[in-house]
C-alpha angles and dihedrals in degrees: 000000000000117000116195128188095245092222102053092040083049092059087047100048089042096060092044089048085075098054101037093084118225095234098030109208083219118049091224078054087075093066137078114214126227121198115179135177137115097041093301139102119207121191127197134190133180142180093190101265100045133046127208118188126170133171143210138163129276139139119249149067120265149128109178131141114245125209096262101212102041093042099053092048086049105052086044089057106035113099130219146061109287131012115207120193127198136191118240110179110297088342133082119226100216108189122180132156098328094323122107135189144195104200113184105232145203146223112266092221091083099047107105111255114248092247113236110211117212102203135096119327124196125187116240119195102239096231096049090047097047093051091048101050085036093057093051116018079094089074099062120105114259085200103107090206095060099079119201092017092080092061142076119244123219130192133189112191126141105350088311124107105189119199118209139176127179130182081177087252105063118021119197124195129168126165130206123193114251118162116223144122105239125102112213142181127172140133111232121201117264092229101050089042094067085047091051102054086052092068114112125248152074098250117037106200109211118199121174151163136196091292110011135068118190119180113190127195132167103293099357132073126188129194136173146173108245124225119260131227128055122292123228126271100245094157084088098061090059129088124275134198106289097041111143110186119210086222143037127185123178124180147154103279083218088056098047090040085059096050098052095047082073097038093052090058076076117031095046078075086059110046098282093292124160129175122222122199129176130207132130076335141353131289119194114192138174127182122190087188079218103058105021137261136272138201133189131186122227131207115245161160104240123188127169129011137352104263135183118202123166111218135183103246094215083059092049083042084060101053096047098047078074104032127095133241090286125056130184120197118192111193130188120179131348080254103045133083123273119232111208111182134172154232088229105061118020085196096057117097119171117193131203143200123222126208127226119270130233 
């Protein structure tokens, strides 16, 4: 019989009940697999293309494969202090509180193997890596047929580990310092890379190869396949050096947040469409040629030449769920890309495409 302490099997489980899918493609991807013996449990839960293992302690000798699903629900809803399972033939006793399960069960061997890649590693503080995937995983397609679209890109070159995400209408990149030697070069799913950044721990240690990633902290250990293809250069759609842009607007990211929660009353009835001109100050406008139209002015800091740009509001909305109090945006042309930047991460640049106006 297996004891384990409820609070710390609830924070497990809870982390593998977002990988085991709720209709498995494969029928062994429905199970979570539990692994126990000196003195410590290891779980284990998969989808087919990424891995999720965490351990605990716990006294007891046992490898079975567990209902995913089921198991995970269970173990969030169950009351106590401790929850103890034992096998009963191929079945697994679950008692917990004043709650008890029978759970059919299944042989381990069946149960895909966590890939362990053997290739190059790097060190990632936790923090810096959590704030990067975190400024531009929105930017990845949602769209499973685009490919590497759906991914995050991450580059190591010269001391320098850039972070990127593209849906082919907004592009987010952002870049943190790491020394380091290795030069790197991989898209990571959407998906694992905001598990990945909820792994515990000050220092995330990356090791990959050319299909695998696998992340490792005490206790959790993360693996997934990565996306193949190249990914677009979109380094050449950014600003370099000499970029002068013909516009810059800079404002208080509470004051344009507050603006666009009335505009939107209206946009949202036109495809979220908003219109942004910029004179002596800014001018955001929306029409559903149904309802009405708005527009709301905007204090800010204005330097260059009138211009008139038509965004989609839910991409602006994007950009500003991860900016600081203060934001800076550089246009160009109405048919050119906005560039949004701010005050919280000098590396971060957002970019933004306009669409034409009537």
């Amino acid at each position: 019989m297996l004891g384990f302490n409820l609070s710390e099997l609830k924070t497990v489980v809870a982390a593998l009940g977002r990988v085991v899918p709720v209709r498995p493609a494969d029928w062994n991807c429905g199970y979570v697999r539990l692994r126990c013996a000196n003195g410590l449990a290891v779980l284990t839960a998969t989808d087919s293309q990424s891995w999720l293992e965490g351990s605990l302690p716990a006294e007891g000798e046992v490898d079975v494969l567990l209902p995913g699903r089921l198991f995970c629900d269970l173990v969030s809803r169950v009351q106590g202090e401790t929850l103890q399972i034992e096998l009963v033939g191929t079945q697994a006793r679950v008692t917990a509180g004043g709650s008890q399960f029978l759970l059919n069960t299944a042989e381990p061997e069946y149960f895909p193997e966590l890939p362990e890649p053997d290739g190059h590693s790097l060190e990632v503080p936790g923090s810096l890596l959590r704030e990067g995937v975190r400024r531009v995983v929105a930017c990845a397609s949602s769209d499973q047929t685009r490919g590497v679209l759906c991914g995050v890109r991450l580059e190591l070159e010269g001391e320098m580990l850039e972070l990127a995400a593209t849906d082919g209408y907004t592009l987010a990149r952002t870049r943190v310092a790491l020394p380091g030697t290795e030069t790197v070069a991989l898209t990571v799913p959407a998906d694992a890379m905001q598990e990945l950044v909820r792994l515990p721990g000050e220092t995330v240690r990356l090791t990959f190869s050319q299909s695998y990633l696998l992340a490792e902290v005490p206790g959790s250990r993360l693996a997934t396949r990565l996306l193949d293809g190249n990914y677009p250069t979109y380094r050449r759609l950014l600003p370099g050096p000499e970029f002068q842009p013909k516009t810059t607007v800079r404002l208080s990211r509470k004051v344009l947040l507050s603006a666009l929660s009335r505009v939107e009353l209206v946009a949202n009835n036109d495809k979220d469409r908003l219109t942004l001109e910029v004179s002596d100050s800014l001018a955001l406008s929306a029409t559903a040629p149904d309802l009405g139209s708005v527009t709301e002015l905007v204090p800010a800091q204005v330097e260059g030449s009138p211009i008139k740009v038509g965004i989609n509001l839910r991409y602006l909305t994007r950009f500003l769920s991860v900016a600081g109090d203060s934001v800076e945006v550089w246009l160009t042309a109405p048919n050119q890309p906005l560039f949004w930047r701010t005050d919280a991460d000098p590396e971060y640049l957002y970019l933004l495409m306009p669409f034409l106006l009537n």
